[in-house]
C-alpha positions, 0 to 999 in steps of 0.5 A: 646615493651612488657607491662612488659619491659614498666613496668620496664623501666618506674620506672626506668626512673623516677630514671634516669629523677630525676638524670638527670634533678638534673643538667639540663640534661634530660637522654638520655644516661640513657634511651638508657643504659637501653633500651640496657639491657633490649633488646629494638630494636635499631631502637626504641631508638633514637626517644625515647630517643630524645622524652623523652629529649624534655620533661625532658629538657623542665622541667629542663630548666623552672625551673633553668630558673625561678630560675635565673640560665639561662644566653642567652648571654653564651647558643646562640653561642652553640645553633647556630651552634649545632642546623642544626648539630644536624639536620644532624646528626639524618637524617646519620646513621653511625657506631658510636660505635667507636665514642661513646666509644672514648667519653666515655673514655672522659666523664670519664677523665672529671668526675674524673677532676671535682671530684678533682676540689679545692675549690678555682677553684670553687669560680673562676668559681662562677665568670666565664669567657665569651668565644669567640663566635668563640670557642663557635660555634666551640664546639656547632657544634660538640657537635650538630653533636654527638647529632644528630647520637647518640640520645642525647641531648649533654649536657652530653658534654656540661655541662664538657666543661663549668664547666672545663673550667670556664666558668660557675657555676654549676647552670648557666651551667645546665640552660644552657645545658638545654635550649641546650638539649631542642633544640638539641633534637627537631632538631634531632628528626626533622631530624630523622622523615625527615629522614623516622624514626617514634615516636614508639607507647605506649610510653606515659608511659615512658614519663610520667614516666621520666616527673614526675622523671625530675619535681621532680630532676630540682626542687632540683637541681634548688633550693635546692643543693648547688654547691658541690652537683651539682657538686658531682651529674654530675660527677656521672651522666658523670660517668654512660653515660661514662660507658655506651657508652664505654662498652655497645655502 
């Protein structure tokens, strides 16, 4: 990449890595949006972008986790199935604009379900319900495999799931969907490299760049906003990525 979109894509993931990280994701859809618009090699863009998630949700997910937010019992079943789904997903390539744009519409419908949830669903979900291990499994492998061919973590799905479906606060579902993202991430980036892929070079400035934005958004989103705000902010960040993947692809 050229040093001038370097430049200006590493100012604008900080932006993205803080908004992010704010409810334990780590970004991917935004960096792969921007480095779309900014004309980036497609090929250049799932490394990236998983490199930089394993980063950001590393930092997001120590800090809701050292928050008291992090619950092994509800994150296991995901991680077991998600994670060799992700694996084969970064080794296919497949013409997902299809897929993309379908999950798109998806991430939309969910941001506006959340924005219209009452303060009475939000006390019950303060409060939440374990699910079977067996939907668990279910939803992490599908969840992993879309992770895989598409260059994120799939905690921009995940984080919907728990929150609609009650089965966690606001802050226990980004500890969650961190620790989610961290490991998808890295499994898709394994499987991409086996796959004959290569982490491009002179990345490190978008890197740092999304690092410190994620330091400083897992920090207040850990910490300091309350459950309105959290959920205020994720239904903004599904409405981004739903508007990327539906009209850029």
């Amino acid at each position: 990449m050229p040093n001038e979109t370097i430049s200006i894509l590493a100012l604008l993931f900080v932006l993205v890595g803080a908004l992010y990280a704010s409810v334990g994701h780590a970004g991917a859809s935004g960096y792969i949006a921007l480095m779309a618009l900014m004309g980036v090699n497609t090929a250049m863009m799932r490394p990236t972008s998983l490199t930089i998630n394993v980063l950001v949700a590393t930092i997001a997910f120590v800090q809701f986790a050292r928050a008291g937010h992090f619950s092994w019992r509800l994150t296991w079943p995901f991680l077991a199935t998600s994670v060799p789904a992700a694996f084969l997903g970064g080794t296919l390539e497949l013409p997902a604009t299809a897929l993309r744009g379908a999950i798109g519409i998806a991430l939309l419908c969910a941001a506006g379900r959340i924005l219209w949830i009452t303060r009475s669903t939000l006390r019950d979900a303060q409060q939440p319900v374990q699910p079977s291990v067996r939907t668990c499994l279910a939803i992490g492998a599908a969840i992993g495999l879309f992770s895989g061919l598409t260059g994120t973590g799939g905690g921009i799905l995940l984080s919907p799931v728990l929150l609609l479906l009650a089965w966690a606060d606001p802050k226990r579902t980004a500890a969650c969907s961190a620790c989610f993202i961290l490991v998808n991430s890295a499994a898709g980036l394994a499987g991409l490299c086996v796959d004959g892929a290569e982490i491009p070079e002179g990345i490190a400035p978008l890197v740092v760049a999304a690092g410190c934005g994620g330091l400083v958004g897992a920090s207040i989103g850990s910490r300091s906003l309350n459950f309105a705000s959290l959920r205020g902010v994720l239904a903004c960040v599904l409405v981004i990525a739903g508007v990327k993947l539906t009209l850029v692809g």
